[in-house]
C-alpha positions in Angstrom: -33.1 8.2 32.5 -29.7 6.0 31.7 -29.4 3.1 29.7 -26.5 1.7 30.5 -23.6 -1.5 29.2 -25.3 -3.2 26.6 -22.6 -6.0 26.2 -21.8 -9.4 24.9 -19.9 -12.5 26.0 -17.7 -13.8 23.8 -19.0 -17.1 22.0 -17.7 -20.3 21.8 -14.3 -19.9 19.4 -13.8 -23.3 17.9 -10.1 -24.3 17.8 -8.5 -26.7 15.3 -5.2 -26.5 13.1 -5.2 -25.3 9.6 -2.9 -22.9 7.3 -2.9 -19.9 6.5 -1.2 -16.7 5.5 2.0 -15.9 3.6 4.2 -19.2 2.9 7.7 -18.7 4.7 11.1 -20.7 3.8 13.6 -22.1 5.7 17.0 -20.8 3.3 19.7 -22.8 2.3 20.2 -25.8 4.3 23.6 -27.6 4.3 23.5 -31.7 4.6 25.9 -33.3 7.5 26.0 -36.3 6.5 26.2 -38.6 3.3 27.1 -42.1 1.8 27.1 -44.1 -1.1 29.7 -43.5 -4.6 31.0 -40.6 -5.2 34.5 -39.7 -4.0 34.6 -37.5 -1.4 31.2 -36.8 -0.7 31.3 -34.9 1.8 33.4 -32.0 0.5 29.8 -30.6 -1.0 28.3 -30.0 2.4 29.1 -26.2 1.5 30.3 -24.1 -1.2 33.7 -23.7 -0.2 35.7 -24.6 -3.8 35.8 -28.0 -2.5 34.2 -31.0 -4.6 32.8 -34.1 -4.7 33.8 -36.4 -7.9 30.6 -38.3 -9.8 31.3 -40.7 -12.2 29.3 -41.9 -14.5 25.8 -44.2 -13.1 27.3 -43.7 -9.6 24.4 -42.1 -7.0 25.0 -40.9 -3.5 22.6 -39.9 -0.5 23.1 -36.8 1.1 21.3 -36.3 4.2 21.0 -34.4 7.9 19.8 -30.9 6.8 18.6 -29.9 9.8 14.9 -29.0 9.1 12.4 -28.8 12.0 9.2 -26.7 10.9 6.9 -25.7 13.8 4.2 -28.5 13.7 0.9 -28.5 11.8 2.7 -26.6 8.9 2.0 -26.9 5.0 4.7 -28.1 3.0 4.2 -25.8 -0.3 7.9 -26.4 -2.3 10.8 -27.7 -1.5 14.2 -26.8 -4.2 17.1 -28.5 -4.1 20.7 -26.6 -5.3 23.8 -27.6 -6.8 26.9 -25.8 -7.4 28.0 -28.1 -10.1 30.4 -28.7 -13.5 31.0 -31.4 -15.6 34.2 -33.5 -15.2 34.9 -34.3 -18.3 34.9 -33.6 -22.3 31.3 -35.4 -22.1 28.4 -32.9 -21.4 26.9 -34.0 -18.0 24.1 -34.4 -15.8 22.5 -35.0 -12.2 19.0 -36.3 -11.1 17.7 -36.1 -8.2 15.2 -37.9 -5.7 13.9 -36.8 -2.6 12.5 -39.5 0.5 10.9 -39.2 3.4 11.3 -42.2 5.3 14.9 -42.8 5.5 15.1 -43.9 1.7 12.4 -46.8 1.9 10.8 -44.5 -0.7 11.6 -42.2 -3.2 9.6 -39.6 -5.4 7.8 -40.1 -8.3 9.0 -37.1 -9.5 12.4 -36.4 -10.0 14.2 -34.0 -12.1 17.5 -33.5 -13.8 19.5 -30.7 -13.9 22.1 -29.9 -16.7 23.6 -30.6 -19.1 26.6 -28.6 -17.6 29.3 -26.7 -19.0 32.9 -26.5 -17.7 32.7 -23.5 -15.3 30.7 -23.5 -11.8 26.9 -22.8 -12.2 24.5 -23.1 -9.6 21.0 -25.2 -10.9 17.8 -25.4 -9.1 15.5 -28.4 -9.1 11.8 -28.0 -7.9 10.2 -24.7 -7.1 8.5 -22.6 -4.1 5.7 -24.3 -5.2 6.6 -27.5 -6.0 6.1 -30.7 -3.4 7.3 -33.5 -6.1 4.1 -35.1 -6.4 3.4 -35.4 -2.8 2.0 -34.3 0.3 5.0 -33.7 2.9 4.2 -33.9 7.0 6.7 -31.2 8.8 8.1 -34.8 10.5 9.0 -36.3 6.8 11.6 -33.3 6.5 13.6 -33.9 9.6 16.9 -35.9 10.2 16.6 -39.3 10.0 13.5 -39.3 7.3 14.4 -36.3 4.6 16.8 -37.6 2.3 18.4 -36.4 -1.3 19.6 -39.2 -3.5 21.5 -38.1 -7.0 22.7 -39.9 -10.0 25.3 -38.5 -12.4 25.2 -39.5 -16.3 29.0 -38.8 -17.4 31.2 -37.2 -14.9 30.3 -34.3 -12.3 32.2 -32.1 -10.0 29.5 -31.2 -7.2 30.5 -28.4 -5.1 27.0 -27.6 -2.9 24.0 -29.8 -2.8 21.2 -27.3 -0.6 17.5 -28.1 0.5 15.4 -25.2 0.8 11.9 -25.8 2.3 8.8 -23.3 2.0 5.4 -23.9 4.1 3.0 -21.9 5.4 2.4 -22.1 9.7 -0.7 -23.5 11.0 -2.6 -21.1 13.2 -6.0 -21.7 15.7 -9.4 -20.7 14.3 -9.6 -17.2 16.2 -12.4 -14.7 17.3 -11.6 -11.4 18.4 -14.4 -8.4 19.4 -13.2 -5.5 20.6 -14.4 -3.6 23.0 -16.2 -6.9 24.5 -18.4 -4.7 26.3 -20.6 -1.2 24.6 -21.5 1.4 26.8 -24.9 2.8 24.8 -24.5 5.9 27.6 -27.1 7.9 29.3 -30.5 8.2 27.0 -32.1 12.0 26.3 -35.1 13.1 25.1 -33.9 14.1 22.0 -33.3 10.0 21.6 -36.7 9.5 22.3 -38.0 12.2 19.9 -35.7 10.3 17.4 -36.9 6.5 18.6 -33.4 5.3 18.5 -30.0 6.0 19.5 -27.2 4.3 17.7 -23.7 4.1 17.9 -21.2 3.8 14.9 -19.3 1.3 14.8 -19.7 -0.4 18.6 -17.2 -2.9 17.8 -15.0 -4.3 15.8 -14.6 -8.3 15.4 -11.4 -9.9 13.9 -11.2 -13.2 12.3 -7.9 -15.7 11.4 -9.4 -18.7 10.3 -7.4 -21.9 8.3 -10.6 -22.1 6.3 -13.9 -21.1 5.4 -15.6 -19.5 8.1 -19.2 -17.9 9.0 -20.1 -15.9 11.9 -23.2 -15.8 14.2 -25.0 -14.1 16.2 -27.8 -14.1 19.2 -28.9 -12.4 22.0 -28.8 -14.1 25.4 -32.5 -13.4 26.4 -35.3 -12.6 24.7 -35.7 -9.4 26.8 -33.3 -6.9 28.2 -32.1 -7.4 31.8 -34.2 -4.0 33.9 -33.1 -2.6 37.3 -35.0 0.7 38.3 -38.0 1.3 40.4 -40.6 0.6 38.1 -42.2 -2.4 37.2 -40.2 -4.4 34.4 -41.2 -3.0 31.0 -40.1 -6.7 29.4 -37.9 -4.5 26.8 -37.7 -7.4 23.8 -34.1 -8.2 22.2 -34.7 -6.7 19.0 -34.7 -3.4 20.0 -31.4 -3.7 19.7 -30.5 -3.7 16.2 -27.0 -4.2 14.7 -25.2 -4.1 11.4 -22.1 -4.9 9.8 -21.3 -1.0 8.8 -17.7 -1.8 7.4 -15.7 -4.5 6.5 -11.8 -5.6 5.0 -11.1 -7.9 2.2 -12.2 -11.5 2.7 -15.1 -10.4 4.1 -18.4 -11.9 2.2 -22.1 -11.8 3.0 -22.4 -9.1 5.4 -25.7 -8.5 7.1 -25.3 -4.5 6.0 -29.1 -3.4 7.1 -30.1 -2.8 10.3 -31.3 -6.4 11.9 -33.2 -6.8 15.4 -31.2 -8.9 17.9 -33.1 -12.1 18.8 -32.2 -15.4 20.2 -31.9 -17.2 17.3 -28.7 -17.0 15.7 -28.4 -14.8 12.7 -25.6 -14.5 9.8 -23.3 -11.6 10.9 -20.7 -12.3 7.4 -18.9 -14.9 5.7 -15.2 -14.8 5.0 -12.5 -17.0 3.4 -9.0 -18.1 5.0 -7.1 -15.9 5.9 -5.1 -13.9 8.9 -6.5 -10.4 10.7 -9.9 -9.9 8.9 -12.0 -7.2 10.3 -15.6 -6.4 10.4 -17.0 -3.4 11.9 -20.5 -3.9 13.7 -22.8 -0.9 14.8 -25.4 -1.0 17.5 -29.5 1.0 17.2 -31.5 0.6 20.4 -35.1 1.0 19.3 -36.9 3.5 22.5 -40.3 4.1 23.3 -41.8 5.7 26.7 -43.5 2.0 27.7 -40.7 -0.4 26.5 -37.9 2.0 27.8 -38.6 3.3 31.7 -36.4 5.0 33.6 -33.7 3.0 34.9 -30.5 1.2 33.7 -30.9 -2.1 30.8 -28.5 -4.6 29.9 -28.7 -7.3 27.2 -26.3 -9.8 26.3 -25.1 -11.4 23.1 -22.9 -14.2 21.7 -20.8 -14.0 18.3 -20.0 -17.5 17.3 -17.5 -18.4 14.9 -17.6 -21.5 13.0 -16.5 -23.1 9.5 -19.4 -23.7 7.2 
């Protein structure tokens, strides 16, 4: 008696952009170009020892950082650094100003760093986590659009003026179940003494989703697919029964008892975002001496992965 490839097809894997995983940062980005009042502007495209000079009320745009972040990404912080001193006995300051459409607009929020003392010091305005008050396409950062506009109150000497950018990379909804096809092997009669034979775990499924996500599934037919040389027994889908028997963090919901596989679709787990989760499913096949004849059976089923 053999029982052989009880399988699934994959199911449909809806695909749309999203974020997730651990935010990534560009580093230090040096400007190329600049304009507007300070003298010699562009001697703080790096930290070299070589300044520009701010007087007092003057701004200046610095500009042409180079940023290109791979498209659909999240914009989570953006910091701007100076290598700065004052230039005078006056304690001094800069603020700072960020736009994203070639300077037709500026941010709400800007900041100020200082005041300064007479040595170098290097001063950071904005955070890893801070977007100044806005939401930033990947587009808004490149040249042409993503400018830095400073003010000094009372002299400056401005040796470095850096952009660092962190996002987070978009990535496709993804479904994974490995190995798409279970072999439940030849049957014996101590299977049928038992009434089952299960195998543990069958498969594992992995899961990257941008959001929210639940996961389905259903068998293809109500009854097993029979080749032998007796009349077809009409073996019903839910004789095979599954489980989710183990599971990795992110994982919510899990249908953890033994369920019978039918054609309407049935709540596998839940998850949250995230990159690589893992479920592990296990397969039961239910036998009997009328509903399981000699001969080989195959059934079919679909995991489908969609957000909520």
């Amino acid at each position: 008696m053999a029982m052989n490839r009880a399988g699934q097809l994959l199911g449909v894997v809806l695909l749309f952009m999203g974020l997730t995983g651990l935010a990534e940062e560009t580093g230090w980005r040096d400007p190329s170009a600049d304009w507007g009042q300070f003298t010699n502007g562009p001697r703080a495209y790096h930290r070299d020892g070589r300044y520009a000079v701010a007087s007092h009320g003057q701004e200046h745009i610095y500009e042409g950082y180079g940023i290109a972040l791979p498209g659909g990404s999240e914009v989570v912080g953006i910091e701007v650094l100076f290598t700065a001193r004052k230039g005078g006995s006056s304690n001094s300051s800069l603020t700072v100003e960020l736009s994203w459409d070639g300077g037709v607009s500026w941010t709400a929020t800007g900041y100020g760093v200082g005041p300064m003392p007479a040595s170098w010091r290097d001063y950071v305005a904005g955070g890893s986590s801070d977007t100044w008050g806005r939401t930033w396409a990947p587009n808004e950062l490149g040249d042409g659009a993503f400018q830095v506009r400073i003010r000094a109150i009372h002299g400056s000497r401005l040796d470095w003026v850096a952009v660092r950018v962190h996002y987070r990379e978009a990535i496709a909804q993804t479904l994974i179940v490995t190995p798409p096809l279970v072999d439940l092997g030849t049957l014996t009669l101590a299977h049928y003494d038992a009434g089952y034979k299960e195998v543990s775990p069958a498969q594992r499924v992995t899961v990257s989703s941008p959001t929210a996500w639940s996961l389905v599934v259903a068998a293809d037919a109500a009854t097993w697919t029979y080749t032998g040389l007796e009349a077809p027994p009409g073996k019903p889908s839910s004789h095979l029964e599954w489980r989710v028997s183990a599971s990795g963090p992110g994982i919510t919901d899990s249908q953890t008892n033994y369920t019978g596989l039918t054609t309407t679709p049935h709540t596998v787990a839940r998850g949250m975002a995230g990159s690589d989760l893992w479920l592990e499913v296990s397969l039961r096949v239910q036998l009997d001496y009328d509903t399981t004849v000699p001969g080989t059976y195959e059934l079919r089923f679909t995991y489908t992965l969609t957000a909520p």
